[in-house]
C-alpha positions, 0 to 999 in steps of 0.5 A: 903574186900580187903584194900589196904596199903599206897602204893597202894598194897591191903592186900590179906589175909582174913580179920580175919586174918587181924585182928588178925594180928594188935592185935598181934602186939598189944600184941608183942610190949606191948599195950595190957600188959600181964594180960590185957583183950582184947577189947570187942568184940563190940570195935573190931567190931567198930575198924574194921568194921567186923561182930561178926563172923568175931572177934571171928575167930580172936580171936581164931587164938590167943588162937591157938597161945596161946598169949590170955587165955579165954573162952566162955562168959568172958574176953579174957586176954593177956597171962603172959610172953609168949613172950621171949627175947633171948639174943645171947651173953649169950650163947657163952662162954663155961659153966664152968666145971660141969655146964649144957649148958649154954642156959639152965641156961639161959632159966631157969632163969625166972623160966621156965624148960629147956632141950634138946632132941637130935634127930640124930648125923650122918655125913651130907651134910649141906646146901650151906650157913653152907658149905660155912660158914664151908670152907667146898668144895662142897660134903664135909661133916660135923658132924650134931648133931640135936636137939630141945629146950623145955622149960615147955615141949613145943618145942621152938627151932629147932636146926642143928648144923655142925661141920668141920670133921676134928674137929669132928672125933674121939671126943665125938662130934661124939656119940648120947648123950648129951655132958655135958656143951654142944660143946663150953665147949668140943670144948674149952677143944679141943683146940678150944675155941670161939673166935668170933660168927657171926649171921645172922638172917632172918625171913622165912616161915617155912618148914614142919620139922620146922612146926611139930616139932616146933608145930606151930599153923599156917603159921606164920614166924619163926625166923632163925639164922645162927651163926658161931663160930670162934676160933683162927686164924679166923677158923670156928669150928661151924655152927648152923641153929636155927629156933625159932618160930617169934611169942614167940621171939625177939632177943636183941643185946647190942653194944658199940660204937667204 
């Protein structure tokens, strides 16, 4: 059954998918809480006028997505802080001398365990938007040191980031090994400390790279960042692509009014 919405456009996608789509929205925005059982199977029935095969197909794509817990027979529960809020401005001083990478420390903070694993660092050509983003000229290249974030072994963020060559060359920036407090703390020590970070989040269909390595369950939209970091006299030094999956995050922003 096709439903259409209060515009007139019908929903086309099949109608466990549907379904699974209002109850994670339950779940993301809280009103089915961490610890909660889902509806019963009867209920769920009734809300959506589906078939009991129709539910369970349901219900299966949020064990897939790993938002719901439970077996054959007994309650289907609401998963315990799956669900992470990232807050951007932490991460964008440097850590201070000796310490780890600052989103470590903070993604470690509710207990979790946090690393990094550094994929390649080579000489790219970055994307239109991080070129433009760099001042960079067209066929111009740029330092990629590209990673992913794991935290309790699972990977959660895909990491590219992109550094003017100018900046780059000859610095530790270049070697395929982890930098201890990671590039702002090096870039600081270099003479270029962040003075300004912008972002601009979109929410997109995930690439196969981004599908396999950030070992999504489905289709669903990941969460992409493009941060800038600027130093003094307004020069960029670092352009970053992250790409988290949509489903695990939200991204909180504090402002104060002017």
């Amino acid at each position: 059954m096709t439903v259409p919405d209060d515009n007139g456009f019908p929903d086309r996608r099949s109608l466990h998918e549907r379904i699974a789509a209002d109850l994670r929205d339950d779940i993301m925005s809280g009103d089915l809480a961490p610890g909660t059982s889902l509806p019963s199977t009867a209920q769920l029935k009734d809300r959506f006028g589906a078939s009991n095969a129709t539910i369970q197909k349901a219900v299966q794509i949020l064990k897939d997505e790993e938002l719901v817990v439970g077996r054959a027979g007994a309650a289907i529960t609401v998963r315990e802080h799956r669900q992470r809020t990232m807050r951007p401005a932490s991460f964008m001083s440097p850590a201070a001398p000796g310490e780890p990478y600052r989103w470590l420390t903070e993604a470690t903070k509710p207990g979790s365990r946090a690393h990094s694993t550094l994929l390649d660092v080579r000489e790219s050509n970055p994307p239109a938007d991080v070129r433009v983003a760099l001042g960079l000229a067209d066929g111009e290249t740029a330092l990629l040191r590209h990673q992913v974030l794991s935290l309790d072994d699972e990977p959660v963020e895909l990491v590219k980031s992109y550094y003017p060559m100018a900046v780059a060359r000859g610095t530790a920036i270049t070697e395929k090994r982890k930098i201890r407090g990671g590039t702002p703390a090096l870039l600081a020590g270099l003479g270029y400390p962040p003075r300004l970070s912008v972002d601009r989040v979109s929410a997109r269909v995930p690439t196969q790279e981004q599908f396999q390595a950030l070992a999504l369950p489905s289709d669903l939209p990941v969460l992409r960042t493009l941060r800038v970091v600027f130093s003094d006299d307004d020069f960029p030094v670092e352009a970053t692509v992250m790409v988290k999956a949509g489903h695990l995050y939200e991204l909180q922003y504090e402002f104060t009014p002017d």
